[in-house]
N, C-alpha and C positions, 0 to 999 in steps of 0.2 A: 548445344549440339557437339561443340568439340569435347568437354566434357563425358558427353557420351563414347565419344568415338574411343577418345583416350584409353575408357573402361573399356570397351571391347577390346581391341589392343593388348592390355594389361593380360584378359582372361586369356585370349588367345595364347598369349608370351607364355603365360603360367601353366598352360594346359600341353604347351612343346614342352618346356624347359621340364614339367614332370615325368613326360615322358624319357626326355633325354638320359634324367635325373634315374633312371631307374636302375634297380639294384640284380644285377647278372645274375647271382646264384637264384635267388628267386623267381628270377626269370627259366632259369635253365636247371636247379635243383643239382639232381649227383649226377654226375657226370658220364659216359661210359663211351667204351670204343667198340662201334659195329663195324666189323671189316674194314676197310681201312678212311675210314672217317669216325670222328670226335662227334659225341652227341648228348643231346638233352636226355634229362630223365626219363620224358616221354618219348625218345628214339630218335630226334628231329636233328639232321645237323646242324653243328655251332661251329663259329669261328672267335675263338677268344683275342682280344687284342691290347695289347697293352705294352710297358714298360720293363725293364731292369734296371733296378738300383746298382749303383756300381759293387762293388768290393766292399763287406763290408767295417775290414781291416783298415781300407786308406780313404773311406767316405763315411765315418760310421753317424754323422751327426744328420743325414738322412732319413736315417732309420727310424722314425716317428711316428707317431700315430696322426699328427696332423699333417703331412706329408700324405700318407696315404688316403686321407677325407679327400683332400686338393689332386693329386690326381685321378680318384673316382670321376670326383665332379667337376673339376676345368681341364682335364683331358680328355674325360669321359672314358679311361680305361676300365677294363672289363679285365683284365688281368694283371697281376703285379708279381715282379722276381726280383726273391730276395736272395743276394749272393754272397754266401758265406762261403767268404774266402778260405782258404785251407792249407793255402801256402804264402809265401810273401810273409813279411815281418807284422807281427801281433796277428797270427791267425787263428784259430779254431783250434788247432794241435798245441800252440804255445800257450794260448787264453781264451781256453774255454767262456769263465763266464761272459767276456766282456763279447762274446762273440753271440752265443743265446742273449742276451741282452738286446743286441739290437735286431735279429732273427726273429724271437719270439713278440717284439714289440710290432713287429711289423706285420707278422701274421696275425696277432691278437685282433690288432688293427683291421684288418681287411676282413675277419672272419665280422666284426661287428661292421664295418659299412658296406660288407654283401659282396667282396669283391673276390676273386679268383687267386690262389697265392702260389706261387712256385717257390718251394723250399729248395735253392739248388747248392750243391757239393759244391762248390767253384774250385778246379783243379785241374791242373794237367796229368797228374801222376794216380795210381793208383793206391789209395790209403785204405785197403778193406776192412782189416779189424776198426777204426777207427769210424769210418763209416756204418760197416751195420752196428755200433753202440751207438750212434746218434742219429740213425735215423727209426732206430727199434725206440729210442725216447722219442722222437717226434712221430709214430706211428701211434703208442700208447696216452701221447699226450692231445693231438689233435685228429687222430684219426676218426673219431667218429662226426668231424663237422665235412659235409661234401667241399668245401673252400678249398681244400688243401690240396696240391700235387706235387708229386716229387722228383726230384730232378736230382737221380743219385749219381752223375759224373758227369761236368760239364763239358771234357773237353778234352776226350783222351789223342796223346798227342801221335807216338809212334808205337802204341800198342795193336799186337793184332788182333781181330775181329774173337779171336777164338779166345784171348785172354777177355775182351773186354765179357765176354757171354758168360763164361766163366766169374768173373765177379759180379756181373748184373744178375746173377741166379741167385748167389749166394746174397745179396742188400735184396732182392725182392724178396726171395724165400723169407726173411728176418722182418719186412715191413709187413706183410703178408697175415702174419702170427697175431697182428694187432690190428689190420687194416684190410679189409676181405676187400675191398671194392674200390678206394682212389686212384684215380691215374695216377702212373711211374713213367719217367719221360730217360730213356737209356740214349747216352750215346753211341757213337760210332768210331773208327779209329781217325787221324790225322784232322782235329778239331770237328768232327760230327760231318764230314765229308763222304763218308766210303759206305753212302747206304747201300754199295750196290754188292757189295760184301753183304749187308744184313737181308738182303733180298732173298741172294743166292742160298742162305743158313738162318733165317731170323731163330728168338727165342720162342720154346713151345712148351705150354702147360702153364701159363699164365692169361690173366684175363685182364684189360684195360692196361695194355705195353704200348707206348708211341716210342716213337725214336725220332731224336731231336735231329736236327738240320740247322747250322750256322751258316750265314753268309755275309759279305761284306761287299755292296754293288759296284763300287769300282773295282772292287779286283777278281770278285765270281761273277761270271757274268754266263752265259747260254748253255755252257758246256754241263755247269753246276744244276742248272734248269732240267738239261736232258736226262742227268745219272739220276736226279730226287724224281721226276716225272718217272722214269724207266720204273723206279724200285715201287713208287705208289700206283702203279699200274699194274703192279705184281701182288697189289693189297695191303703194302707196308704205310702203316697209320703214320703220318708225320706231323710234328711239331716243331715248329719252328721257334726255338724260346732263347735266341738271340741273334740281332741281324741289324745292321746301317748300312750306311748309304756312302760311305768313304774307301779307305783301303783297307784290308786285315789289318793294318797294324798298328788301328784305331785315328791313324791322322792323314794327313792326304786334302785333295779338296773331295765336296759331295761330290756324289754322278746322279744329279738326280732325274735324267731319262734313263738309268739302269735301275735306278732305286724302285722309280712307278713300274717299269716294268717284271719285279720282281713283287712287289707288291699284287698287281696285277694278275700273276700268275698263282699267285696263295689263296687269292681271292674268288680265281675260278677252280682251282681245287678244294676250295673250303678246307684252308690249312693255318691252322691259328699261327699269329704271330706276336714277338716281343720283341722292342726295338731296345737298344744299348745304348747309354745310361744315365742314371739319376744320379750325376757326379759332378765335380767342378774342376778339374784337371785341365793345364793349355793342352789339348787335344782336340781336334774333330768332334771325335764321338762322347769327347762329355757335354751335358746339351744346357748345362748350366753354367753361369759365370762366379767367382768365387765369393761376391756379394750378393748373393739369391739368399732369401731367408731359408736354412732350414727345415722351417714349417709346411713351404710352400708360397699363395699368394703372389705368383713369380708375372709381370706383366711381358711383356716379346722384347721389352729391353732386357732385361732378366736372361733370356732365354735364348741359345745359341741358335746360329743356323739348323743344324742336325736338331737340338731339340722342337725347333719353331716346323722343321718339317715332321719329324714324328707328328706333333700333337697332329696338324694337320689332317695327316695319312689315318692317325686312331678317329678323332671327331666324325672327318665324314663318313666313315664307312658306319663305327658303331654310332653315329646317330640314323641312321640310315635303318639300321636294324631294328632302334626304338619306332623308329616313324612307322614302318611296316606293321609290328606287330601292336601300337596303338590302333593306326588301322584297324587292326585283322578283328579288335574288340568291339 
């Protein structure tokens, strides 16, 4: 009898853990943006969620292919951000190849375990020739897998709104050429803050445009809620593709009754999020410690506060999404 039971058990475990197990794009196929929500191929909305690797200049031994197996399947992310850095020493403008190296390994990666990729710029400054040549190669190079989205300025610091339009015309129009249809995830001025500027002027004559949203819960807290609530009320598609639970200036302690409440709030707006980062740095927000394997295999000693709370935040909600739509079958 135990025996038996055991087996039930087993099938049971097998039959969540498959579902758990399941593969986002294939679930939600190519992507597109209706008014202002994120949606499946067959129009349904989605809320992507997942991580950001750090920089990939001062973390590059992240950048893996098994690394990316391991948090599909023991975070259960459904999207991944890779952040090629663009400034800071050994970037993308000084060394190129060693920068596609770990970019392209990491997308290669996630296009075969089915998972969602954000190609992002990592920068505060504006590099536009330099930009549209790399992302007109990664438009011609991966543009025809739905996987991929782009994330062509992370993080314009005191530019204003009309400069940022102004260059995000000029890298869409260039992606565009190669890529009729991926999401482009543009930001905003002073760190992706000032959607209420994008509100008041968004960009027109493009099709599948979000505009990113940064936050950091101990130090944006309700006010930052009202101006993104204000500007997605007005229809502006948001993405949230990076955000903790500490201070801006990635250390501090957690807030994490700000953090769930910010969570919370993405969650009834159906606003995908990416949490910050797959790094080892004494900081908050790196969620790893500097003896974590590489590869992954990481157990909660491995695993910092900030990281042990991300997985949390990603598991329950996207296994929650598995459970549903095994259901729904």
């Amino acid at each position: 009898m135990l025996k038996k039971q055991l087996f039930i058990i087993s099938l049971l475990f097998g039959v969540i853990s498959s579902a758990m197990a399941a593969d986002p794009v294939k679930l939600y196929g190519q992507l597109q943006v209706n008014g202002n929500q994120l949606c499946s191929e067959q129009g349904e909305p989605v809320v992507l969620r997942g991580v950001s690797y750090g920089w990939h200049n001062l973390w590059p031994r992240f950048y893996n292919k098994k690394s990316v197996k391991w948090l599909k399947e023991d975070w259960k992310c459904t999207v991944l951000r890779a952040a090629m850095g663009t400034c800071i020493e050994d970037n993308y403008i000084e060394n190129p190849e060693h920068a596609l190296n770990c970019i392209n390994a990491v997308v290669k990666a996630a296009i075969k375990n089915n998972v969602y990729v954000i190609i992002d710029w990592h920068t505060y400054y504006p590099q536009k020739e330099e930009a549209k040549a790399f992302f007109s190669m990664m438009a011609q190079k991966y543009g025809k897998y739905p996987h991929v989205i782009y994330e062509i300025y992370n993080e314009p610091m005191e530019n204003t709104w009309e400069s940022v339009k102004e260059y995000a015309t000029d890298i869409i129009t260039q992606i565009r050429k190669y890529d009729p249809d991926n999401i482009i995830l543009v930001g905003s001025p002073h760190w992706d803050q000032d959607l209420h500027l994008v509100a008041a002027d968004p960009l027109q004559g493009f099709n599948n445009i979000m505009y990113t949203l940064h936050f950091y819960a101990a130090t944006h807290k309700q006010e930052l809620r009202d101006r993104a609530t204000a500007a997605w009320e007005q229809g502006i598609p948001i993405f949230v593709s990076e955000c903790a639970g500490m201070e801006c200036t990635g250390d501090g302690p957690l807030d994490i009754e700000e953090w769930t409440r910010w969570v919370e709030w993405m969650e009834a707006h159906k606003i995908s999020w990416v949490n910050w980062s797959i790094s080892d740095k004494n900081e908050t927000c790196s969620m790893l410690l500097p003896r974590a394997d590489k590869n992954g295999g990481w157990d909660e000693s491995l695993i910092k506060p900030a990281g042990r709370q991300s997985r949390k935040f990603i598991r329950q909600y996207n296994e929650a999404v598995y459970r549903t739509k095994k259901e729904k079958k």
